[in-house]
N, CA, C and O atoms as a Tinker XYZ file with bonds, in Angstrom:
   224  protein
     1  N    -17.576000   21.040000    2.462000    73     2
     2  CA   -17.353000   20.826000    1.048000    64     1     3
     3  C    -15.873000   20.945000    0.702000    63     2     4     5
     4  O    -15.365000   20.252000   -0.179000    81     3
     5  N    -15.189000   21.848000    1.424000    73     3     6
     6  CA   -13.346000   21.861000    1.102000    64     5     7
     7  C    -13.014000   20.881000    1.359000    63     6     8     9
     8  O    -12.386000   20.309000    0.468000    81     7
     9  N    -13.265000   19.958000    2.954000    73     7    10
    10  CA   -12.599000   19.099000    3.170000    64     9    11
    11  C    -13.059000   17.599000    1.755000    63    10    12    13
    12  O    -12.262000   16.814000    1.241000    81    11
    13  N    -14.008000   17.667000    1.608000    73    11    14
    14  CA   -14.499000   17.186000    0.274000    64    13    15
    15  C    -13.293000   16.962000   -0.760000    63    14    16    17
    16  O    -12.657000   15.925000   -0.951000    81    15
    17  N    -13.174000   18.001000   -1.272000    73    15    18
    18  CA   -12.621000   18.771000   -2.705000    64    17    19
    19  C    -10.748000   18.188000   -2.158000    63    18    20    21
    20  O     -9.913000   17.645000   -2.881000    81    19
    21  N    -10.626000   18.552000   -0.750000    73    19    22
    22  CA    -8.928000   18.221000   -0.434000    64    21    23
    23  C     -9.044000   16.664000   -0.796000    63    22    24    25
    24  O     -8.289000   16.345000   -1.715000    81    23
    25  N     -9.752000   15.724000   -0.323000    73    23    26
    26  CA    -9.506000   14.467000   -0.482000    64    25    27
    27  C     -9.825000   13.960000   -1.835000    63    26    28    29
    28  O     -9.549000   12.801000   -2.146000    81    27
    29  N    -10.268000   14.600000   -2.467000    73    27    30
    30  CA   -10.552000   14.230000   -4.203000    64    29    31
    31  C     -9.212000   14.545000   -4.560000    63    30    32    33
    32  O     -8.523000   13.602000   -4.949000    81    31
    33  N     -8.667000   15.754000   -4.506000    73    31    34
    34  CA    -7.294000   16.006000   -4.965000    64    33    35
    35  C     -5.802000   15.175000   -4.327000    63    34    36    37
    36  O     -4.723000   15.255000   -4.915000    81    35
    37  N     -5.944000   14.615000   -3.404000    73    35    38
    38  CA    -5.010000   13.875000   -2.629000    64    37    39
    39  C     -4.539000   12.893000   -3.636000    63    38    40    41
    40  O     -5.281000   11.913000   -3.695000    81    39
    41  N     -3.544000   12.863000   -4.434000    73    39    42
    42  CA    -3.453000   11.307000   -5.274000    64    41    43
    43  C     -2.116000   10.918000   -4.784000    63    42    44    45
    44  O     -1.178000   11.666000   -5.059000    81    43
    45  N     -1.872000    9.694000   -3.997000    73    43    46
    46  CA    -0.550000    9.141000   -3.442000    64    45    47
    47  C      0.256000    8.466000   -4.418000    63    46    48    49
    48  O      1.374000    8.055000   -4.110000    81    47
    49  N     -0.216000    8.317000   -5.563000    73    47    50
    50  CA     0.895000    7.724000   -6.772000    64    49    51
    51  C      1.547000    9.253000   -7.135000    63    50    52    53
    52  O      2.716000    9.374000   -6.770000    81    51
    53  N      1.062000   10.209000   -7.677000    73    51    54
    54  CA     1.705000   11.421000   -7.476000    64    53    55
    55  C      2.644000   12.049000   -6.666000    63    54    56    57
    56  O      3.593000   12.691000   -7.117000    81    55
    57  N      2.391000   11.872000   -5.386000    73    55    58
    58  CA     3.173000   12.341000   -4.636000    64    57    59
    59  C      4.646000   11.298000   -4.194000    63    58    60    61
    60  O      5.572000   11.739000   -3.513000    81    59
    61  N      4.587000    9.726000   -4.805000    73    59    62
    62  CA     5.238000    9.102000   -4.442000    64    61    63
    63  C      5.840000    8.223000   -5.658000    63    62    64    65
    64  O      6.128000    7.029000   -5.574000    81    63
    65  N      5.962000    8.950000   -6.681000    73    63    66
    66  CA     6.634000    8.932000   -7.478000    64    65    67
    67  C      7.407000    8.005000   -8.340000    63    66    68    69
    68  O      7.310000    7.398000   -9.407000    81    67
    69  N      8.413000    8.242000   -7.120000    73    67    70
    70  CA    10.100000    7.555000   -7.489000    64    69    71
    71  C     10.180000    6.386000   -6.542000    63    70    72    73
    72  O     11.108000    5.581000   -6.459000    81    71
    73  N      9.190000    6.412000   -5.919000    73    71    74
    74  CA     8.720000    5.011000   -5.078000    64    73    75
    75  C      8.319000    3.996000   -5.921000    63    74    76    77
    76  O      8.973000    2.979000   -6.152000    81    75
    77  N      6.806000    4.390000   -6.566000    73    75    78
    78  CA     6.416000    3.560000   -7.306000    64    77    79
    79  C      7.469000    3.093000   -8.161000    63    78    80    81
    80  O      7.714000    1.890000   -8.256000    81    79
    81  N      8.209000    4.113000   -8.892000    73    79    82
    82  CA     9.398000    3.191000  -10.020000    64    81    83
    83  C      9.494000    2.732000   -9.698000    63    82    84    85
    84  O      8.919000    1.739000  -10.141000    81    83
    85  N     10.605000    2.406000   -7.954000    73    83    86
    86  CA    11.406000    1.705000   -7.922000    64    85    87
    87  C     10.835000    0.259000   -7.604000    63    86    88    89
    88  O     11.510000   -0.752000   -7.792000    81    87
    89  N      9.041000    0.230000   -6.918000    73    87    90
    90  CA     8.732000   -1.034000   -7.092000    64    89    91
    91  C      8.265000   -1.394000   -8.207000    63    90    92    93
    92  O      7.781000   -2.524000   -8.150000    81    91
    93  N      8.190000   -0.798000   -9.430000    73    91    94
    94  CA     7.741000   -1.372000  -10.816000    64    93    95
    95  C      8.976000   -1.898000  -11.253000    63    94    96    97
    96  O      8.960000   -3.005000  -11.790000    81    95
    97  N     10.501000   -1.038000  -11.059000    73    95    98
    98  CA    11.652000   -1.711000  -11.507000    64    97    99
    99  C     11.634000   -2.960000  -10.917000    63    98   100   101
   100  O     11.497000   -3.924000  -11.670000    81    99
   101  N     11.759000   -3.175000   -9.550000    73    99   102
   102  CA    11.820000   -4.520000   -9.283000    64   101   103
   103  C     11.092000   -5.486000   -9.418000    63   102   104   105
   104  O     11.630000   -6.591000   -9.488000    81   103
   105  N      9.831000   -5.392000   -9.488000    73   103   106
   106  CA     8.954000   -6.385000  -10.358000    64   105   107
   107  C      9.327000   -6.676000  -11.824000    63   106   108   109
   108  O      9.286000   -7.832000  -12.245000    81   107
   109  N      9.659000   -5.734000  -12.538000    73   107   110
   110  CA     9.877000   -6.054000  -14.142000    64   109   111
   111  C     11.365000   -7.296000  -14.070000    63   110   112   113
   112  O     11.464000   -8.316000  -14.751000    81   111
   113  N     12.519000   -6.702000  -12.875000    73   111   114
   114  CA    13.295000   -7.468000  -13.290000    64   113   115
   115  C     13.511000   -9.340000  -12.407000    63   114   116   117
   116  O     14.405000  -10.141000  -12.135000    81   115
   117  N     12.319000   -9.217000  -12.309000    73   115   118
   118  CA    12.594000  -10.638000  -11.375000    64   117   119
   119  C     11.446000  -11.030000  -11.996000    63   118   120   121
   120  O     10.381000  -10.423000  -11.886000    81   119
   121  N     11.714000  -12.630000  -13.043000    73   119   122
   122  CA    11.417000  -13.472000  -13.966000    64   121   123
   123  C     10.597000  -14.121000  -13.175000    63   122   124   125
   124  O      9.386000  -13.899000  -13.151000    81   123
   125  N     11.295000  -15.145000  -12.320000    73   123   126
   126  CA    10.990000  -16.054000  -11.052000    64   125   127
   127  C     11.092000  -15.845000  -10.040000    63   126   128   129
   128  O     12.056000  -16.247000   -9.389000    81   127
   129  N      9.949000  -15.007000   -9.455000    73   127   130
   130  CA    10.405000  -15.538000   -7.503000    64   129   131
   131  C      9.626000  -13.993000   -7.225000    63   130   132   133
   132  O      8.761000  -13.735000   -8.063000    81   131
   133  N      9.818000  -13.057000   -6.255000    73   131   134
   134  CA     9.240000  -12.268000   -5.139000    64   133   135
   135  C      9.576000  -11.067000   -4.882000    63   134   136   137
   136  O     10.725000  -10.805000   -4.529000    81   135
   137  N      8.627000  -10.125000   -5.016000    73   135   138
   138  CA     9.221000   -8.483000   -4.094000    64   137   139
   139  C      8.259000   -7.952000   -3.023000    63   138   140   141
   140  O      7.150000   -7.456000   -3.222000    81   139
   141  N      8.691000   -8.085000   -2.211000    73   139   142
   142  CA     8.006000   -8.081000   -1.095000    64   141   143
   143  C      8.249000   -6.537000   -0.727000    63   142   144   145
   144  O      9.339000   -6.018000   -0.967000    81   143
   145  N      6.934000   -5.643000    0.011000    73   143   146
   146  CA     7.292000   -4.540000    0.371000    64   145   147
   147  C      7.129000   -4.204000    1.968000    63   146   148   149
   148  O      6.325000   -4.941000    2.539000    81   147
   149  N      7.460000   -3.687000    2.389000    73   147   150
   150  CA     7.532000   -3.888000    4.163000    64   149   151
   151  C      7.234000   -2.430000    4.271000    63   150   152   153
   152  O      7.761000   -1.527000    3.621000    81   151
   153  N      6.391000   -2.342000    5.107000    73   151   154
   154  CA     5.409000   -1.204000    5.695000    64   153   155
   155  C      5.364000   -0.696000    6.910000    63   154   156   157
   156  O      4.996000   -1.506000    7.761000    81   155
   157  N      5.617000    0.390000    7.297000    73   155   158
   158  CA     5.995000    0.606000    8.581000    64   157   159
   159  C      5.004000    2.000000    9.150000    63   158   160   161
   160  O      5.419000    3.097000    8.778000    81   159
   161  N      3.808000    1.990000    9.972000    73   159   162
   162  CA     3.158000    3.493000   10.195000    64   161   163
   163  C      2.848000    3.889000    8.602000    63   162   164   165
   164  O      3.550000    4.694000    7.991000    81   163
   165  N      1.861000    3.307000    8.101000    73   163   166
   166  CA     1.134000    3.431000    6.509000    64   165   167
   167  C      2.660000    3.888000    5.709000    63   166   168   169
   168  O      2.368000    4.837000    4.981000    81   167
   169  N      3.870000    3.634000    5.599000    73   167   170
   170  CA     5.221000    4.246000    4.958000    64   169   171
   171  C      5.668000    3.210000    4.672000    63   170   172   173
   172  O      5.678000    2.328000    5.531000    81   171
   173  N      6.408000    2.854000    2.825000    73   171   174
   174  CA     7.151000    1.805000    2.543000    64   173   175
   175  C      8.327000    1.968000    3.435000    63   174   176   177
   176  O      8.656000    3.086000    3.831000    81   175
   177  N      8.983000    0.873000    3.770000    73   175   178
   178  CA    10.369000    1.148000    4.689000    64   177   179
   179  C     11.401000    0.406000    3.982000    63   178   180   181
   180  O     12.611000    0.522000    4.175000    81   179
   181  N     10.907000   -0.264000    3.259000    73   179   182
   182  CA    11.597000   -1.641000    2.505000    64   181   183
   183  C     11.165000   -2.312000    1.407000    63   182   184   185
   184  O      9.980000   -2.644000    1.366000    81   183
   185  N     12.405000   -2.762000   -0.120000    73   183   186
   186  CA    11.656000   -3.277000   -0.192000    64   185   187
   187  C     12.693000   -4.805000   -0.779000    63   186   188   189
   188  O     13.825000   -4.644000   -1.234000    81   187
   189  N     12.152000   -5.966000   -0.672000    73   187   190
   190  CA    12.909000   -7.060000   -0.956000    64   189   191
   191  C     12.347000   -7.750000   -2.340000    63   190   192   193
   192  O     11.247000   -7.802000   -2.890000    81   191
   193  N     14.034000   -8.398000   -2.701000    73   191   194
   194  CA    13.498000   -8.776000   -4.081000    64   193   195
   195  C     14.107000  -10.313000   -4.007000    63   194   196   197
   196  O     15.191000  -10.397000   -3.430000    81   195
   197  N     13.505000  -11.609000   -4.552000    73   195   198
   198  CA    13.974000  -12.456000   -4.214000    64   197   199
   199  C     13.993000  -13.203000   -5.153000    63   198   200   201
   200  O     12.996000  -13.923000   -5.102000    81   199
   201  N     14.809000  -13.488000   -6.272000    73   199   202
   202  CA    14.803000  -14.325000   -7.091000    64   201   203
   203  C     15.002000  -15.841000   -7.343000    63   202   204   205
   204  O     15.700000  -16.418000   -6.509000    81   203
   205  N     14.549000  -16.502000   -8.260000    73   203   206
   206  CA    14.693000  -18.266000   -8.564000    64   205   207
   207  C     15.634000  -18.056000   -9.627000    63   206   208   209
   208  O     15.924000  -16.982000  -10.153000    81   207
   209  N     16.202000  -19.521000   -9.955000    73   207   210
   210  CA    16.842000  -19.130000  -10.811000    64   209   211
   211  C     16.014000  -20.746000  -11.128000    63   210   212   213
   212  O     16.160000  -21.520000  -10.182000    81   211
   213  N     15.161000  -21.335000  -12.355000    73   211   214
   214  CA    14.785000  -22.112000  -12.841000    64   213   215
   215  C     15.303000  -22.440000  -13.763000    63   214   216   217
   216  O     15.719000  -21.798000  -14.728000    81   215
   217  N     15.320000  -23.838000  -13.448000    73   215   218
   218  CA    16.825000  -24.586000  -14.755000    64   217   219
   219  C     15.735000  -25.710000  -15.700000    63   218   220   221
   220  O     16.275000  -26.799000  -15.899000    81   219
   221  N     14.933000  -25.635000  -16.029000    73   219   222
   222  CA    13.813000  -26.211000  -16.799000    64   221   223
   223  C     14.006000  -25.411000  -18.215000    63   222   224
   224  O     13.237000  -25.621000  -19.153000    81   223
C-alpha cells in the first residue's frame, strides 16, 4: 500500500518546473514553425525552436 501512496504522490510537472516554462516559453513565442524536444534516458537534453517567417 506505501508503494501505492509513493506513486500517487510522484507528480513530474512539479518537480520539473523551470523545464516546463522553458518549453511553454518557446512554444508561446514561435507564431510559425517548431519546438522540438530531444530526449535522452527518459531526460529532456534539448530543446529546438525553429521558426517561419510567412510573408502572406
Amino acid at each position: 500500500m506505501n508503494a501505492q501512496r509513493a506513486t500517487l504522490q510522484h507528480d513530474p510537472l512539479a518537480e520539473n518546473g523551470e523545464l516546463v516554462r522553458q518549453i511553454l516559453r518557446a512554444i508561446q513565442s514561435v507564431r510559425y514553425g517548431q519546438v522540438q524536444i530531444i530526449i535522452q534516458d527518459p531526460r529532456v537534453v534539448q530543446i529546438d525552436k525553429t521558426e517561419k517567417l510567412r510573408l502572406v
